[in-house]
C-alpha positions in Angstrom: -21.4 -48.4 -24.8 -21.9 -51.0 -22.3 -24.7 -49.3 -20.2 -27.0 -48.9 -23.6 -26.6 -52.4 -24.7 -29.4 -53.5 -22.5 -31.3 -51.3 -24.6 -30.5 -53.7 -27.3 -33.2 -56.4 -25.9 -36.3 -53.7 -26.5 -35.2 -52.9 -30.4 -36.1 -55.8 -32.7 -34.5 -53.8 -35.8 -31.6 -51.4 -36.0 -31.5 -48.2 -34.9 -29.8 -44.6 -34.9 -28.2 -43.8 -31.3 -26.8 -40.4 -30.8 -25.8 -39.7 -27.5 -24.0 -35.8 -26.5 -22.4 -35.8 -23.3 -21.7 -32.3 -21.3 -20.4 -30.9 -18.2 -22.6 -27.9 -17.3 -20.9 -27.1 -13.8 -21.5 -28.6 -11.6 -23.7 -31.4 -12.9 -23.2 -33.1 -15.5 -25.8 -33.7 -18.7 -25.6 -36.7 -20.9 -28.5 -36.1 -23.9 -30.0 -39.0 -26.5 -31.4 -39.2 -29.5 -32.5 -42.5 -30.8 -33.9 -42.6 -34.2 -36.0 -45.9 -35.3 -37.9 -46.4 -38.1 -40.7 -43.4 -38.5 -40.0 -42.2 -34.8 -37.5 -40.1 -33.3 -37.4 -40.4 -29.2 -35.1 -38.1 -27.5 -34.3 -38.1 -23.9 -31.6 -36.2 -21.5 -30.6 -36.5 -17.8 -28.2 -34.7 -15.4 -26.4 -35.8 -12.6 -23.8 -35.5 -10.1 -21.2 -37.1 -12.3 -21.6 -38.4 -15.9 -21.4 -42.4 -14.8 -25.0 -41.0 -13.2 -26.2 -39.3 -15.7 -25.5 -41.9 -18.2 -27.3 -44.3 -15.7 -30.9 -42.3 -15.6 -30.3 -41.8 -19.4 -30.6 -45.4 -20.2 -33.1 -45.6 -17.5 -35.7 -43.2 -19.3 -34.9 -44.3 -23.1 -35.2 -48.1 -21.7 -38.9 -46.7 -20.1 -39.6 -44.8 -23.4 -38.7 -47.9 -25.6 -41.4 -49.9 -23.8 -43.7 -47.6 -24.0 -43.3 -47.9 -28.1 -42.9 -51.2 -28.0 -46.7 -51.4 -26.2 -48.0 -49.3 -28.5 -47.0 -50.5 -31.6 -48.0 -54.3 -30.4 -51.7 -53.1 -29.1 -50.3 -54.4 -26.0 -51.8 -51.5 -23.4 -55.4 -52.0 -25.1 -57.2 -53.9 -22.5 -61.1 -54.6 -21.5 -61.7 -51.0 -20.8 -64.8 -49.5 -20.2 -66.0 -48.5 -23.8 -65.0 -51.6 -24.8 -66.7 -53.7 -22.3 -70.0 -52.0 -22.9 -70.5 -50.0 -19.5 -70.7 -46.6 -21.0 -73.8 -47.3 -23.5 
């Protein structure tokens, strides 16, 4: 629980997290689904042991979560070229 509170700081509302952990020998799988409002992201990881696959778990749902975030908020639009006018 303590690892996916830093995910806390990218989620303005509340959300759904439903995390399966598994021991597929010898690594060991930890597998999330986080549901938010109108979109479901889902994510797994293995790992040597589960404290490292819970690690690279939060890792990619924390790199996921941003990449929401930016495109909810507009914030990867920049001055490209079509917008800049080069390609007329």
């Amino acid at each position: 629980e303590t690892r996916f509170e830093r995910l806390g700081r990218r989620i303005d509302h509340d959300c759904e997290i439903r995390v399966q952990l598994a021991l597929e020998k010898p690594n060991h799988k930890a597998v999330a689904t986080v549901n938010l409002s109108g979109r479901t992201l889902h994510s797994d990881a293995t790992g040597q042991d589960m404290y490292a696959a819970i690690d690279l778990l939060v890792d990619k749902l924390d790199r996921q979560l941003v990449k929401h975030k930016e495109k909810l908020t507009g914030g990867r639009r920049g001055d490209g070229l079509a917008k800049s006018g080069a390609l007329e």
